[in-house]
C-alpha positions in Angstrom: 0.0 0.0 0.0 1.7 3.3 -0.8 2.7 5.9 1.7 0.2 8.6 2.4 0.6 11.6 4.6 -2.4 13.4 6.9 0.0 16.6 6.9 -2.9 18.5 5.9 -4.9 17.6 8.0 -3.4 18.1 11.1 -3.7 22.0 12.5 -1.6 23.9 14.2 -1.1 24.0 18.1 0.1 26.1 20.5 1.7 25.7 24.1 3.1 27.7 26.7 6.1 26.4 29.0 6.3 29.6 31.5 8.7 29.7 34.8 11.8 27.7 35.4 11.7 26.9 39.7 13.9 23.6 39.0 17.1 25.7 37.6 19.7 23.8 35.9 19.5 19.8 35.2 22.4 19.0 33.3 22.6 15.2 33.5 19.9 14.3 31.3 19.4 14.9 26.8 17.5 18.4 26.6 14.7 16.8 24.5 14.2 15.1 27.8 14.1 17.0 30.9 11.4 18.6 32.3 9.8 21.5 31.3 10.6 23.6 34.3 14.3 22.8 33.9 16.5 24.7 31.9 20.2 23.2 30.3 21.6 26.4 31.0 21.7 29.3 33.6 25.1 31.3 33.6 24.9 34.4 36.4 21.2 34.1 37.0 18.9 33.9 39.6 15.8 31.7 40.1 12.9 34.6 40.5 9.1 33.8 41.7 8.0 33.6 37.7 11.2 32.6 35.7 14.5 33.5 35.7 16.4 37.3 36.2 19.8 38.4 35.5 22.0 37.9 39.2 22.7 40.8 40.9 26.1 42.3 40.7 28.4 43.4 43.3 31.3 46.4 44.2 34.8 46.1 45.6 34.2 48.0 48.5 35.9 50.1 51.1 40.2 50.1 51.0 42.3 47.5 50.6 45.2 48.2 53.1 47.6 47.1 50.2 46.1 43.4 51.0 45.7 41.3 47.5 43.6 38.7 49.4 41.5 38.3 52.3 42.1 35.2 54.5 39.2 36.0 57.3 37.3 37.9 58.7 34.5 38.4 61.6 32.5 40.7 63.8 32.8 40.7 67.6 30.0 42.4 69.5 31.6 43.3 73.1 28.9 43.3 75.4 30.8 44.7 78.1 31.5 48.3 76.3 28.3 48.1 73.6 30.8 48.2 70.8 30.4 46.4 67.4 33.6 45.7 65.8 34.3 44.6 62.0 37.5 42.8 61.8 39.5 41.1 59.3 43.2 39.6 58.2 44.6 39.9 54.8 47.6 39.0 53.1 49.6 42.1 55.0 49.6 39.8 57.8 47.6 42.2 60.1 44.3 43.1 62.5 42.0 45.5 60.6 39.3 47.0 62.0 36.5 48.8 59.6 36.1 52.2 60.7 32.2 53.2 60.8 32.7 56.6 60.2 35.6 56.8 57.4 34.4 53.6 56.0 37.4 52.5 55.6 39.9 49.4 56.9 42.6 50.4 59.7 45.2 48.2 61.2 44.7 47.7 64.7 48.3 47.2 65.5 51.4 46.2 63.3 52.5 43.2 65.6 51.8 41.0 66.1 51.5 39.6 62.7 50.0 36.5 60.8 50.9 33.9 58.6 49.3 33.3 55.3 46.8 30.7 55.7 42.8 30.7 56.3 41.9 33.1 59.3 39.0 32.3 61.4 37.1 34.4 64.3 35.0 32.9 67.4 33.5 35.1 69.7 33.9 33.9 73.5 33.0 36.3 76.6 33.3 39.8 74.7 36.8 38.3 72.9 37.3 37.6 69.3 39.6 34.4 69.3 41.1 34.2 65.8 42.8 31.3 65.1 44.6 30.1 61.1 46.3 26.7 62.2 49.8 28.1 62.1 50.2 30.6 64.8 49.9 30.8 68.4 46.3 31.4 69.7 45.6 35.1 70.0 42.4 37.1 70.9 41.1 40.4 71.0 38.5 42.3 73.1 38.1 45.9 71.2 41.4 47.8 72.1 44.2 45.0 72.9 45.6 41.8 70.9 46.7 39.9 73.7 49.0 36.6 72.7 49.3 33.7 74.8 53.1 33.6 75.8 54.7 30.1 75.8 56.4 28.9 78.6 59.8 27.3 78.7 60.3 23.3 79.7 61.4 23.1 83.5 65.0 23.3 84.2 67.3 22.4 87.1 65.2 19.0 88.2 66.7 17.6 91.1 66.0 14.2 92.8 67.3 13.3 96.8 66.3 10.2 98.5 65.4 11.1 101.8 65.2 9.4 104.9 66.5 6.2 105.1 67.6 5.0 101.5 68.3 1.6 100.0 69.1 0.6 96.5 66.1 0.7 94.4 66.1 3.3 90.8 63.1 5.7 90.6 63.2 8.1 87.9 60.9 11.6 87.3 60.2 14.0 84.6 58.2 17.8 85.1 56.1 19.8 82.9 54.8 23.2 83.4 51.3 24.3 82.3 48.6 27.1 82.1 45.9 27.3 80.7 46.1 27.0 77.5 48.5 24.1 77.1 51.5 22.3 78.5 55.1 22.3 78.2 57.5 19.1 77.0 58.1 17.2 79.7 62.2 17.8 81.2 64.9 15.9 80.8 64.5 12.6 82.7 66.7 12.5 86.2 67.2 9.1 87.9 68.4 8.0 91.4 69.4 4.3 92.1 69.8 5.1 95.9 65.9 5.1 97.0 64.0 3.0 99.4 62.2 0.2 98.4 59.1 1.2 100.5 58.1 4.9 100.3 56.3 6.7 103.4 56.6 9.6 104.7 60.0 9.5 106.3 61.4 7.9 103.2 60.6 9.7 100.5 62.2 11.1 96.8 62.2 14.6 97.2 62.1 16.4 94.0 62.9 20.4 93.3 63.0 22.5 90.1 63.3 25.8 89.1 60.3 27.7 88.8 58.7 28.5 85.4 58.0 31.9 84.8 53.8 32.6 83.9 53.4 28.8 85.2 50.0 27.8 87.2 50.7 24.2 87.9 53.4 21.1 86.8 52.5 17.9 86.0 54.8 15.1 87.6 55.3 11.8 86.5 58.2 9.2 87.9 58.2 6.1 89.9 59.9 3.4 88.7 60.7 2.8 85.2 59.3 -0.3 83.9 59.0 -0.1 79.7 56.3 2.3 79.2 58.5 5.0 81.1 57.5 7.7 83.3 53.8 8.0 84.2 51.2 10.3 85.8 51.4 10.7 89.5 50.3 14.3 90.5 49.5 17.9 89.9 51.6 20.4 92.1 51.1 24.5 92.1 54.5 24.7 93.4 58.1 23.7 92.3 58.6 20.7 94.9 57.1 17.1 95.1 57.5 14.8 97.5 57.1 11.0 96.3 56.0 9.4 99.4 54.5 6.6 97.8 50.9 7.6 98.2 50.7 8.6 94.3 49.5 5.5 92.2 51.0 6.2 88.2 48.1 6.4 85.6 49.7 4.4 83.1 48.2 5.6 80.5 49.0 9.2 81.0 52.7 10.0 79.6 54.5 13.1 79.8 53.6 15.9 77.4 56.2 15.8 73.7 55.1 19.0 72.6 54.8 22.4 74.0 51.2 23.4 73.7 51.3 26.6 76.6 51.7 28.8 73.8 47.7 28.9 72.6 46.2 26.1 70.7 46.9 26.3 67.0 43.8 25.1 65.1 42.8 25.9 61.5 38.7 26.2 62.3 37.1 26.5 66.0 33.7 27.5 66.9 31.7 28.7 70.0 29.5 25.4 71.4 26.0 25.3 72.8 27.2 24.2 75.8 29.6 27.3 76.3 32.8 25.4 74.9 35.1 26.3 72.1 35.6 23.3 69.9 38.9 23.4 68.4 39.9 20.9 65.0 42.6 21.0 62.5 45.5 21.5 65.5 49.3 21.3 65.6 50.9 20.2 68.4 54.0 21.7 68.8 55.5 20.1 65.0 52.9 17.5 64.7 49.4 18.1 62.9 46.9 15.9 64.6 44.3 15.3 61.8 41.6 13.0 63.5 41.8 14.8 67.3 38.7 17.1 68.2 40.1 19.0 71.2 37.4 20.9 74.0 38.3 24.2 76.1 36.7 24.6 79.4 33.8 27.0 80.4 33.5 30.2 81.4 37.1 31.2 82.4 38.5 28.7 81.2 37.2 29.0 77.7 40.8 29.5 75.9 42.0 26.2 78.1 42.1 23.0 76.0 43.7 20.7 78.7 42.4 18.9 81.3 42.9 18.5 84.5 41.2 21.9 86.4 40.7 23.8 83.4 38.0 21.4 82.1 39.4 21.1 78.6 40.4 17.8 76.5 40.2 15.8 73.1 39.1 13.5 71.5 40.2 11.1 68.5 37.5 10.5 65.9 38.1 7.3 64.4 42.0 7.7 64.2 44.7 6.4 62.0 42.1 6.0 59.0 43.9 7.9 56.2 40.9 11.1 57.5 41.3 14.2 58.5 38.5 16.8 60.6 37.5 19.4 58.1 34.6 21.0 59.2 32.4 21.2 62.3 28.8 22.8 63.3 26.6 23.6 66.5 23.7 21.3 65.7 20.7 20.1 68.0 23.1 20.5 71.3 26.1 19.1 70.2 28.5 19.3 67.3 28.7 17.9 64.1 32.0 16.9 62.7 32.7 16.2 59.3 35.5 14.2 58.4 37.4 13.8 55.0 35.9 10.0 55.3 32.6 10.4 57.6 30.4 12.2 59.4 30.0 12.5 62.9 28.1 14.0 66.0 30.3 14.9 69.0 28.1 15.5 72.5 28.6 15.2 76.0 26.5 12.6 78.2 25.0 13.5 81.4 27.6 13.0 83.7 30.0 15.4 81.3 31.8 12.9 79.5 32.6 13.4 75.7 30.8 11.1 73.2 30.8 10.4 69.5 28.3 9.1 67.4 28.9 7.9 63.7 26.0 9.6 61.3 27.7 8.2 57.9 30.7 6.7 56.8 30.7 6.4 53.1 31.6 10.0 52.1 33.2 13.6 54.0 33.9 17.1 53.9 36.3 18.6 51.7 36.9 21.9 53.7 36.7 24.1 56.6 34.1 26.7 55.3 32.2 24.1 52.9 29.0 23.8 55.0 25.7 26.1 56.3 22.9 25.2 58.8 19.9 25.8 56.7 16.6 26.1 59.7 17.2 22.0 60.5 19.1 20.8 58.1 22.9 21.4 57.6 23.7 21.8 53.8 27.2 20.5 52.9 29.8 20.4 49.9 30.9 16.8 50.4 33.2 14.1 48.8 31.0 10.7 47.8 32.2 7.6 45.0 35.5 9.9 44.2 32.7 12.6 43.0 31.8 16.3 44.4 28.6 15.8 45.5 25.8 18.5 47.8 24.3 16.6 50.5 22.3 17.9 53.6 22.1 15.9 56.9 19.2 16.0 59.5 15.9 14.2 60.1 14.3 13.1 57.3 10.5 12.3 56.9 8.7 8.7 57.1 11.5 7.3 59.4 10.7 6.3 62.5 12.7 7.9 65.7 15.4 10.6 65.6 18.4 9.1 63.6 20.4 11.8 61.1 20.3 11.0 57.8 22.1 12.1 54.9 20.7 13.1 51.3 22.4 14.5 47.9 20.9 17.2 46.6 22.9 17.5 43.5 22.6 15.0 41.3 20.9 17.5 38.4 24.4 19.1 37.8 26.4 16.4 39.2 28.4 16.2 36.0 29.2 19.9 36.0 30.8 19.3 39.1 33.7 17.6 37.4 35.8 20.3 36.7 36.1 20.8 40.2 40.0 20.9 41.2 40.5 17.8 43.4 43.9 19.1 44.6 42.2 22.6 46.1 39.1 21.5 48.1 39.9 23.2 51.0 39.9 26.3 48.9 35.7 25.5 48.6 33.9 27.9 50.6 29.8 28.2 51.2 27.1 31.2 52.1 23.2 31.4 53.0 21.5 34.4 52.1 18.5 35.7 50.8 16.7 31.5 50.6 20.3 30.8 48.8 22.9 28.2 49.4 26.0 29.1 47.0 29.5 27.6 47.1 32.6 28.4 45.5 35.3 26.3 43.8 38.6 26.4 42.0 38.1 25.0 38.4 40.3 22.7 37.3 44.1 23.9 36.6 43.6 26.8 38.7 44.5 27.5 42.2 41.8 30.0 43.2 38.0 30.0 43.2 36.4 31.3 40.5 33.1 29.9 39.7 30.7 28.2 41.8 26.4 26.8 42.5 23.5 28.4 43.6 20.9 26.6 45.1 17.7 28.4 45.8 16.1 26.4 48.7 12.9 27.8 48.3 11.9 25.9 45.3 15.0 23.3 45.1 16.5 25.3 41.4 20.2 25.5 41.1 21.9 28.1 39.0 25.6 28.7 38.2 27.7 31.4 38.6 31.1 33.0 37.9 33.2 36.2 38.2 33.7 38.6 41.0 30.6 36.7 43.4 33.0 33.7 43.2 36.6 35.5 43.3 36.5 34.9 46.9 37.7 32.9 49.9 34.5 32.9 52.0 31.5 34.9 52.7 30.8 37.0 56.0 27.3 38.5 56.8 27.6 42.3 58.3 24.4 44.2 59.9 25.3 47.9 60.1 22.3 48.2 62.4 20.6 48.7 59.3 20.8 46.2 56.6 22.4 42.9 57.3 24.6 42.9 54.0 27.0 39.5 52.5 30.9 40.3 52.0 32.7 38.4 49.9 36.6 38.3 50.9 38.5 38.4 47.3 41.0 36.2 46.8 42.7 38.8 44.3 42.3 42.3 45.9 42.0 42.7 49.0 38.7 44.5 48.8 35.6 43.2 50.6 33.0 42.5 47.9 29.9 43.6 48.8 26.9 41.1 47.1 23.6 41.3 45.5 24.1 44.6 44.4 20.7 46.4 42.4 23.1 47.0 39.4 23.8 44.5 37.8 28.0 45.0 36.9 30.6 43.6 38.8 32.0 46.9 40.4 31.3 48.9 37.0 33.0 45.8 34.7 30.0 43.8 32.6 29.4 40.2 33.3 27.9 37.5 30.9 24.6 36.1 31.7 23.1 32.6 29.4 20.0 30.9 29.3 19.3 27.6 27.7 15.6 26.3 27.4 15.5 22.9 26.6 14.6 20.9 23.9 10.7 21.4 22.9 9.6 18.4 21.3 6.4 18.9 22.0 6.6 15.1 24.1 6.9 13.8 20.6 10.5 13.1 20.2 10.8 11.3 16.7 8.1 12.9 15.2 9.1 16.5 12.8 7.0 19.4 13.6 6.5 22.7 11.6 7.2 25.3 13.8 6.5 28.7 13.4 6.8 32.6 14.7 7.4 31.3 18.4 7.2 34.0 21.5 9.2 34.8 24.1 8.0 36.1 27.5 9.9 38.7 29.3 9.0 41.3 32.1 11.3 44.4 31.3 13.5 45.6 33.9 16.5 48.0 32.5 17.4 49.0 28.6 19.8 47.0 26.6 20.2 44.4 23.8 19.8 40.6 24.1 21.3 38.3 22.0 18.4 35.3 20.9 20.1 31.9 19.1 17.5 29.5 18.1 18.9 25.6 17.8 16.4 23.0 16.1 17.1 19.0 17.2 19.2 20.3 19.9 22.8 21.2 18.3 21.6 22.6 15.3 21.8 26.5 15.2 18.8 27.6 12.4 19.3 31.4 13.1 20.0 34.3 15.6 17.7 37.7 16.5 18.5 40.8 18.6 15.8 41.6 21.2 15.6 45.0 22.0 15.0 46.5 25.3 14.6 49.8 24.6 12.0 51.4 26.6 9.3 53.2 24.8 8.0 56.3 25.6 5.1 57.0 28.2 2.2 58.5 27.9 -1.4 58.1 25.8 -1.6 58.1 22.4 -5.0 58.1 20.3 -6.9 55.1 19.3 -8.2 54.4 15.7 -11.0 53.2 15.6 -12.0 53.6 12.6 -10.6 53.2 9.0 -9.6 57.0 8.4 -12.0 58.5 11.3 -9.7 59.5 14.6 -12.1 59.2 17.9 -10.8 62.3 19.8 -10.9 61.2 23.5 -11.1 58.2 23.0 -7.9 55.6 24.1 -7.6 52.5 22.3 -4.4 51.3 23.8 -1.6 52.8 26.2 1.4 52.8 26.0 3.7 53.4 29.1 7.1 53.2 30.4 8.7 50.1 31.0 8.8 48.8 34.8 9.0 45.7 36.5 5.4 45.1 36.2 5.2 45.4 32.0 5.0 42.0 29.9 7.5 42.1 27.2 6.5 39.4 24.5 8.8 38.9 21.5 7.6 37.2 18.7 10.3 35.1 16.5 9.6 35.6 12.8 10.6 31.9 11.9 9.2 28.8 10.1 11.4 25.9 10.5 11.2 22.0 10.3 12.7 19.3 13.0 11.7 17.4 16.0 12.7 20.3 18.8 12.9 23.8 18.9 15.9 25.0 21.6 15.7 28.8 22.7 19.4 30.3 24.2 19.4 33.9 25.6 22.3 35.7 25.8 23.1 38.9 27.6 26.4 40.8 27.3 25.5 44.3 28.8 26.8 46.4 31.9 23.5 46.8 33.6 20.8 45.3 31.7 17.9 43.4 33.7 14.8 41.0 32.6 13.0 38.5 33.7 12.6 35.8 31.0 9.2 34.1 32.6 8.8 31.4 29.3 7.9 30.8 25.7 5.0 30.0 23.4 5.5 27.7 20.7 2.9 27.9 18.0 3.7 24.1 15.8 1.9 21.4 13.6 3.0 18.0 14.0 4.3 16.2 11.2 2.6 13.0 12.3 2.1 10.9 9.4 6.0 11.8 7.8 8.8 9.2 8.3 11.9 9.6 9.7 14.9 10.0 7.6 16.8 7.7 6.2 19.9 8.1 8.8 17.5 7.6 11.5 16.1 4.2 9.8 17.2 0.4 10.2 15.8 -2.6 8.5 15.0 -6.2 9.8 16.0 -8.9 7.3 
């Protein structure tokens, strides 16, 4: 029977696709996404009816001859009812914003810090900063004060006193304060002492006295393999072994001198009025899997036990891991590790405890995380991937276990240009309903592009330039507006964020949409399309730059939309062929604002299975809102594939 066509019979239909609240999907062919996803969204936002040009930002304030910002923080002294700004750059010093000049000065020129992430906790009225290479410093509104490390304890001494014999005993010393503890002294033996301490016969010990010392540590007795253990805590330079001291055995004496402030690359202020400290050096030794504690209330600098109340704690150690980021959460502390994730608490009686949340994927860096209400939203490593994945309750289980979910498998694959060797470069915000983080693409060594996910309807965007030229975010209220700061990482301006213009600090940025693939949910089937619309709401003049792909790659033609505002005002109606009603309006035609429908119809007639609409916008300051399109078509129903597309059973 021969091949007949119903073409002609067949008439034309129309469909709107209008708002985009999904964003970007990226992992699936664009003929088959849905229709609220786009396969494109460069340096946009996700708005309430489509999708708007992002907002730009300014390099504000001075630089201080800084070309990158390593931290920075506010500390609100309660005491005085002072708000201070502060920040570190790659000068190496405190600055403190000036309210009135609005402008960065340095708080002092020593003492200094070393390049390297800062970060800022604020504990009774003090700003603790802390970057993982220096000793731990703080400062309250007009001083720096730096903890002063004490020297190792000199000049031990050992006498056997009383009536001696010949059995060896053998004693080290340590000084400490409260922040840490010296190396233990040189060891000092006797061979002379009496096999049966009391207190007649007794080791006396002596030392010289450390200078800024509030205790020593003593360990001794006899040596028996392990070495010298525990026996007491003295607040004066003299001991006396009397044999009513049992050794902890599995307390040694201290390698490292630690009196000097902890030294921890991230540290945070806990709900139960600790600091938790992670990322720590002891002495010359990073300890990668130890979560150490301060004390409370005056003690809240202190991270060793004993009085102070301070202490660690190793989270699953010697597993190739390291602690990379940690959160208040739900009364305790979660702790993401470069292998797992884990919630730190203490129990009742004030003991520390760890729980295991997950173990098949971790964090990648210090600032790669945000508590979102009750959920904690996290830039994560999972199946040798870069993956988004929140932790909290989740609904329809029973009882209060976390649980862990990725929220980025629709641009998953974007995410593999993502430079594996400079994680710890990623860095995260929350503002405004959006989650964004930043990341160094790959062969590069800063950040420079980064996600936007906008919680309120799950969308993700992309963006890149200034917004992204940053090594974290920090939110400022001026006791106005609660603004977000970006801290460049290659000025060292602050750059100030959702700007209304939309230029990066005067400089235009590139903005791209991507529709997907209309095939009308007929894939293989050719369509006739013709004169589709696009749907904008105008918001500032410029020039846009349409391209119009059929069958996905295929480009079948460009157009130049015009933004141009027309003129306001009434003009008269015709009514009538040749006849003008005076008084009488047919149409008005106003200014452009944020409330005026744009449409722009596509003068185009074109064959194939999908129409794809990309938008393109080059400008300083232009603004829309493209809210959809309208696709006028006839489908080609009865009309075979062709011949490329066709196989044959034998």
């Amino acid at each position: 029977m021969p091949y007949t066509s119903n073409v002609q019979d067949t008439a034309e239909s129309s469909k709107y696709y209008i708002g985009f609240p999904r964003g970007l999907n990226t992992i699936q062919d664009e003929n088959m996404v849905d229709d609220k996803n786009l396969a494109q969204a460069d340096n946009v936002i996700i708005d309430v009816d489509g999708v708007r040009r992002r907002p730009g930002t300014t390099k504000s304030f001075n630089q201080l001859s800084n070309t990158k910002i390593y931290g920075s923080g506010v500390l609100n002294n309660k005491v005085t009812g002072n708000k201070y700004w502060l920040r570190i750059g790659s000068v190496g010093k405190l600055e403190q914003f000036n309210t009135t000049s609005l402008e960065w000065e340095v708080v002092a020129d020593t003492p200094t810090w070393s390049a390297g992430n800062v970060e800022f906790v604020q504990a009774r009225n003090r700003a603790y900063i802390y970057n993982g290479i220096d000793n731990l410093r703080y400062y309250d509104g007009s001083t720096i004060t730096q903890f002063t490390q004490l020297d190792t304890p000199t000049g031990l001494a050992v006498t056997a006193t009383g009536v001696t014999g010949s059995t060896a005993y053998s004693y080290r010393v340590e000084a400490l304060n409260a922040t840490g503890r010296t190396a233990a002294c040189a060891r000092v033996a006797i061979a002379n002492g009496n096999a049966t301490l009391s207190t007649s016969n007794y080791n006396a010990l002596t030392w010289n006295a450390v200078s800024g010392a509030s205790a020593y540590n003593v360990y001794g007795r006899k040596q028996d393999g392990i070495g010298e253990e525990y026996m007491d805590t003295v607040y004066t330079n003299a001991y006396n072994d009397t044999g009513a001291d049992t050794p902890v055995d599995s307390l040694l004496p201290n390698v490292y001198n630690t009196t000097g402030g902890i030294k921890a690359y991230k540290a945070i202020y806990a709900p139960f009025g600790r600091q938790i400290a992670i990322g720590v050096t002891e002495g010359s030794v990073y300890q990668p899997t130890r979560l150490y504690y301060s004390g409370v209330l005056d003690y809240i600098d202190a991270f060793v036990g004993g009085d102070y109340g301070g202490g660690w704690v190793e989270i699953r150690s010697n597993d190739g891991g390291e602690l990379l980021d940690i959160v208040p959460y739900q009364s305790g502390i979660l702790v993401l590790k470069s292998n797992g994730i884990f919630k730190f608490s203490f129990t009742a009686e004030g003991l520390p405890k760890v729980e295991e949340i997950a173990s098949s994927h971790g964090g990648v860096s210090y600032r790669g995380g945000q508590l979102i209400d009750n959920d904690y939203v996290y830039v994560a490593q999972k199946d040798n991937r870069v993956a988004i994945m929140t932790v909290g309750q989740q609904q329809n289980y029973v009882g209060d276990q976390l649980r862990t979910n990725d929220i980025s498998i629709l641009i998953s694959d974007g995410m593999t240009t993502i430079e594996r060797s400079e994680l710890k470069n990623i860095c995260t915000f929350y503002y405004d309903y959006k989650f964004a983080f930043a990341y160094t693409k790959t062969g590069g060594t800063e950040n420079s592009e980064g996600y936007i996910l906008d919680t309120r309807y799950g969308g993700w965007v992309k963006w890149s330039g200034d917004p992204m030229k940053v090594t974290g975010w920090i939110k400022y209220d001026d006791g106005t507006n609660n603004y977000l700061y970006g801290m460049s990482n290659l000025t060292g301006y602050m750059i100030k964020m959702m700007e209304t213009d939309r230029n990066d600090s005067d400089v235009a940025f590139t903005s791209m949409v991507s529709t997907k693939s209309y095939s009308m949910n007929m894939f293989n089937v050719k369509k006739v399309f013709r004169n589709p619309s696009l749907w904008f709401k105008y918001f500032g003049q410029g020039t846009l730059t349409l391209y119009v792909y059929a069958d996905t790659k295929r480009l079948i033609g460009t157009a130049t939309i015009s933004l141009s505002p027309y003129n306001s005002g009434t003009m008269v109606g015709v009514d009538l062929a040749g006849e003008a009603l005076a008084g009488v309006s047919a149409y008005e035609v106003a200014g452009l604002s944020e409330s005026t429908d744009y449409p722009q119809e596509i003068t185009m007639l074109n064959m194939s299975r999908s129409l794809r609409f990309v938008i393109k916008d080059t400008n300083k300051n232009t603004d829309w809102l493209f809210m959809g399109v309208n696709i006028l078509f006839t489908p080609l129903e009865g009309m075979p594939l062709e011949q490329e597309f066709k196989v044959y059973l034998t």
